[in-house]
Steps between C-alpha positions, in 0.01 A plus 500: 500500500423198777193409502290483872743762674492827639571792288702667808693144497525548097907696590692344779721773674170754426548693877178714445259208400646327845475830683139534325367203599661504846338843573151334377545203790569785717225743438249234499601404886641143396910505606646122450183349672489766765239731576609848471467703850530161688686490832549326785170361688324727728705792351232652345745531147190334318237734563469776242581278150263762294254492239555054504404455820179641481391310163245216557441174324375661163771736535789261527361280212536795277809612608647146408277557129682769458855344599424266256410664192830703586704176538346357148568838311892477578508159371606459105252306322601224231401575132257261328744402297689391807234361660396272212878368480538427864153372514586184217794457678340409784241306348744342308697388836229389674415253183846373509511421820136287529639317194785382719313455766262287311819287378615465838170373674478272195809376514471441894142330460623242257851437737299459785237252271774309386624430907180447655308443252 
C-alpha cells in the first residue's frame, strides 16, 4: 500500500472510483474551475445555482469543514511502524547532510584564511 495517496488512486484503470469522484466535483457545483450554471454575461445562466448560493459566511466555512474531513477520510494513513522508519530516515538525512555542510564551510573558511589571511 503507498503511503499519502488516495484510496480511489490505490487501482489505476479503476473506471468507477474516476466516475465516483468525477460525479462528486459535479454534484458539489465545482466542473474544472467552472461554476456550474455559468453562462455568458448578462445571460442570466447564473441566477438560480441552488441551495450554495444562498449560504452565508458561516455557511460556506462549514461547507469547506465538511469537504475536508471528506478529503482526509479517503486518504490512507501510514502505520506507526511506517512512520517511525521514514521518520529516522529523515532525521538521519538531514544529519548527514549538516555534517557535510559543516566540512564544507570549514574547509572554505580555512582556504579563504590561508589567501587572505
Amino acid at each position: 500500500m503507498v503511503v499519502g495517496t488516495y484510496r480511489n488512486a490505490s487501482r489505476p484503470g479503476d473506471r468507477a472510483a474516476y466516475d465516483h469522484d468525477r460525479d462528486q466535483v459535479r454534484a458539489s457545483g465545482w466542473d474544472h474551475g467552472l461554476r456550474r450554471n455559468a453562462g455568458a454575461p448578462g445571460d442570466g445562466a447564473g441566477r438560480g445555482r441552488g441551495r450554495r448560493a444562498k449560504r452565508g459566511p458561516l455557511g460556506k466555512l462549514a461547507l469547506f469543514y465538511r469537504q475536508v474531513i471528506a478529503e482526509l477520510r479517503k486518504v490512507v494513513w501510514p502505520s506507526r511502524r511506517q512512520l517511525t522508519t521514514y521518520t529516522s530516515a529523515v532525521i538521519v538525512f538531514v544529519l548527514v547532510v549538516i555534517g557535510i555542510l559543516t566540512v564544507l564551510d570549514w574547509g572554505f573558511s580555512r582556504v579563504v584564511e590561508y589567501v587572505f589571511g
